[in-house]
N, C-alpha and C positions, 0 to 999 in steps of 0.2 A: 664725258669731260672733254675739254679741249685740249688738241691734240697739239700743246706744244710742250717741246722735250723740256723736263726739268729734271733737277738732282735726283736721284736715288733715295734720299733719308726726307720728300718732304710729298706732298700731295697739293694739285696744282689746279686753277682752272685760270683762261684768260676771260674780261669781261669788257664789254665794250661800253662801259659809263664810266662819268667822272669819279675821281677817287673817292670826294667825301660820300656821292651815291653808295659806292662799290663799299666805302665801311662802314656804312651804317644798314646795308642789306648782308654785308657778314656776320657782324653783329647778330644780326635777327635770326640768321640759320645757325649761328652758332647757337644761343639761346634755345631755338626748337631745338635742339640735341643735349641739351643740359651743361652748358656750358656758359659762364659768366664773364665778365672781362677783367681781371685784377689792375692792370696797367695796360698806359699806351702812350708811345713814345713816338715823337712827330720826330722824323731823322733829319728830315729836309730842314724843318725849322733849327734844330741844334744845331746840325751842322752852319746851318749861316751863321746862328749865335756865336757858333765856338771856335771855326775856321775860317766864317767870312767868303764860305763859298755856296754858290748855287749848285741845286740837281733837283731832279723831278721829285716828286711826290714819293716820299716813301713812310711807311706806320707798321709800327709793330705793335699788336696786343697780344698781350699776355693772356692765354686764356687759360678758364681753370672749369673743370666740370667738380664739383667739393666729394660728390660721393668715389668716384674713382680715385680723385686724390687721396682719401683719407681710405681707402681699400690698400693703392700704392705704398701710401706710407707707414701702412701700419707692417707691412712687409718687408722694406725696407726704410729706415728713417733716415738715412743719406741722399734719397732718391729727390728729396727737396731740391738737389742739386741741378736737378731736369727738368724743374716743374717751376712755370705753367707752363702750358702749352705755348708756344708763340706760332703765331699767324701772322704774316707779313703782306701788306697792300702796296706795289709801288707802281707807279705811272710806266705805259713802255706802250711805243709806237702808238701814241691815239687810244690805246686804253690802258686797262689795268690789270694787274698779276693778283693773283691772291691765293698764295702757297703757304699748310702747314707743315708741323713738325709731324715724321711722319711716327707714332710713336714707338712702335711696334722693332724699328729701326734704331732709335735713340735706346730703349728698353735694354735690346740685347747686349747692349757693351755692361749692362748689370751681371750676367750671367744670374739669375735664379729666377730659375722656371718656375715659379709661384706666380710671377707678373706678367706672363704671358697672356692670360686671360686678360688681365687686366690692361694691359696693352693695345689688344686686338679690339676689345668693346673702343679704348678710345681712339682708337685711328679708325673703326668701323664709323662712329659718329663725327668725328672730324671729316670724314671723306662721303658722309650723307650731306653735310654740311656745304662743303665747297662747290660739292654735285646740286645741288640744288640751286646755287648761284649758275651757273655753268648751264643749268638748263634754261633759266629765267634772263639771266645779259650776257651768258657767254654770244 
């Protein structure tokens, strides 16, 4: 992966293509890992909408793999409160960021270890996922 420092709680690669490239090649490895897109929210665009101000390129999708979800929630039915998954794409220095939730990290403030597994499979396929970007335009 690319070796630029990000937060603790998310999983990161940088990529050297344009944004809409850089989301619609997330997309696709997300997908290979069983993961769908529920929502996706253009920040850049709202934010003009709503404040009238410019900034780079930022998107967030909501990603959702259903069978882990419905593994999660049957173990916890609060855990909606975490879920989906969000993956974030924004513009920085001539390319692009694309860091998820890392879950594994979000999981534990549940405390019950029944979702640890389930945890781990999705931050394992999240972090196939962003790796595979990372090797192809990082």
């Amino acid at each position: 992966m690319a070796k630029e420092p990000g937060p603790p709680y998310g999983i990161r690669a940088r990529l050297s293509v344009p944004l809409q490239q850089a989301e619609e090649q997330a997309i696709a490895a997300l997908k290979q890992e069983g993961f769908g897109i529920l929502t996706r929210i253009d920040v850049r665009q709202t934010m003009k909408e709503k404040k009238g101000v410019d900034m780079p390129g930022y998107v967030i999708l909501g990603a959702c793999n259903p069978g882990l979800a419905y593994q999660a929630l049957q173990e916890e039915q609060e855990l909606g409160i975490l879920l989906p998954c969000n993956v974030i794409l924004y513009e920085k220095e001539g390319g692009v960021v694309v860091s998820a939730m890392n879950p594994t990290v979000a999981l534990s403030m549940v405390r019950n270890a029944n979702l640890a597994e389930v945890a781990r499979e999705a931050q394992d396929r999240l972090q196939k996922a962003i790796e595979s970007l990372d090797r192809q335009f990082g």
